[in-house]
N, C-alpha and C positions, 0 to 999 in steps of 0.2 A: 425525678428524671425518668423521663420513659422508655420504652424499650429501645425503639427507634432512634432518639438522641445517644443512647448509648452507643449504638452497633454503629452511627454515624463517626462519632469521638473514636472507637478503636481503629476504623477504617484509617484514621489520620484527616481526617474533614473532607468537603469538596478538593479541595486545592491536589490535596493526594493523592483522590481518586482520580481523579485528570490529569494530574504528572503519571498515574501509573497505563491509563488511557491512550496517552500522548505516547510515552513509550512505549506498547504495544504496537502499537501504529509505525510507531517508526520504525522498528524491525520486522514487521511485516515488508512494509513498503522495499526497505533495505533487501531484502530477500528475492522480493518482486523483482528489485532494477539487476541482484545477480543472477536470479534464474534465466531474463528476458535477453542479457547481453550469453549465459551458456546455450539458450539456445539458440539465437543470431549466429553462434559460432559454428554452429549444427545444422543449419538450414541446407538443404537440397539446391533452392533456387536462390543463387546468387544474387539478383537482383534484392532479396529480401533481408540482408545478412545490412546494409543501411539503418531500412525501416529498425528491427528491432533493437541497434543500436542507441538510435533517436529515443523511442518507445524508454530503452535502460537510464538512457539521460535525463528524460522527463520525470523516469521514477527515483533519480540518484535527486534531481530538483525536489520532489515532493519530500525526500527524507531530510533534503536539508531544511525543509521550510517549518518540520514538524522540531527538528534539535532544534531550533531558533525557538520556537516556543517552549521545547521543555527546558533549555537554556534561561528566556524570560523569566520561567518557575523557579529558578534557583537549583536546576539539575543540571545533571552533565550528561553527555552523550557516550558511550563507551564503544568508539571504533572497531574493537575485536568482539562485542556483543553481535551477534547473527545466529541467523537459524537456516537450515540447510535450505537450498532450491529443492523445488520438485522436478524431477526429470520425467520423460516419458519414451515410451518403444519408439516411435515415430513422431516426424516432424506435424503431423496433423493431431497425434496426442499433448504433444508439447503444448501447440497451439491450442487448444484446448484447455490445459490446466494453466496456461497464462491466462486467456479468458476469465474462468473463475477464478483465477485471483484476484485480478483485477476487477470485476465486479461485486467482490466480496470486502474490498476494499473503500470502493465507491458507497457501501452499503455502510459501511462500519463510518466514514465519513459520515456519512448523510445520519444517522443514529446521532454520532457525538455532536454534531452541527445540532440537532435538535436538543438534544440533554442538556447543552451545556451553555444555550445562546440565552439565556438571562441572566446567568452566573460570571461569567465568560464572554462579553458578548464577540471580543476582538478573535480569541481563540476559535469560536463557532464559526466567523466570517473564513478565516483561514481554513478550514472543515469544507465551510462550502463552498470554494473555491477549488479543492482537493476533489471532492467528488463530480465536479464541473468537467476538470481538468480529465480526472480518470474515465470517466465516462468518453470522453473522447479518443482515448486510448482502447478504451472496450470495442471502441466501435471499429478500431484500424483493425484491431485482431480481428473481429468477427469478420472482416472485409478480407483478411489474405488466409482466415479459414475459408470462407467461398470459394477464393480461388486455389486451396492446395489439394492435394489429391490426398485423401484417406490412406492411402496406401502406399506412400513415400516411405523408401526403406531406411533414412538417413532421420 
């Protein structure tokens, strides 16, 4: 047996390491949709307290559509499992560290979309669907970054 089969066997196989994938992701994600709805709460310009509402709903959608897969695995999702939001000094910082989130997300999709899409194929499709989606939310952000002002004290 080689080394490689070994370190694979204690891993708990493929199926593990993408139930343990799948859950990362999803508490990421999960994270994302309460950071983007604390900072909708916090926005300066009212007109924008919608948008990342919408933005929090699309990312509450993407964590459910990821437990539906680790669910498929034979895992469970554990509702009090989270990990804090990022906050930031200002509404243009805020806006900023939602960006990288979300683009970091988009990334980490598009990674396990590629890892896992001969294994996996139905799981992968789901991935790229997810970085489809995020990416379009990357790009609202980047859109009400242009328009906020760096120096919004709220």
């Amino acid at each position: 047996m080689g080394m490689l089969t070994r370190l694979r066997e204690r891993s708990g196989g493929s199926r593990a390491r993408l139930g343990r994938e799948l859950h990362a992701a999803y508490l990421d994600v999960r994270r994302v949709a309460s950071q983007l709805r604390g900072h909708g709460a916090r926005v300066p310009y009212p007109a924008l307290t919608a948008d990342f509402g919408r933005l929090a709903d699309q990312a509450d959608g993407h964590a459910a559509l990821l437990g539906d897969e680790i669910r498929a695995m034979a895992g469970n999702t554990n509702p009090s499992d989270t990990l804090l939001p990022r906050d930031g000094r200002n509404h243009w910082e805020r806006l900023t560290l939602d960006l990288a989130d979300l683009e970091s997300l988009q990334r980490r999709y598009t990674e396990l979309a590629l890892q896992w899409d001969v294994e996996f194929p139905a799981t992968a499709t789901t991935f790229e669907r997810l970085a489809r989606a995020t990416a379009a939310m990357s790009r609202e952000v980047r859109s009400m970054i242009a328009r906020s002002d760096p120096h919004a004290a709220n």
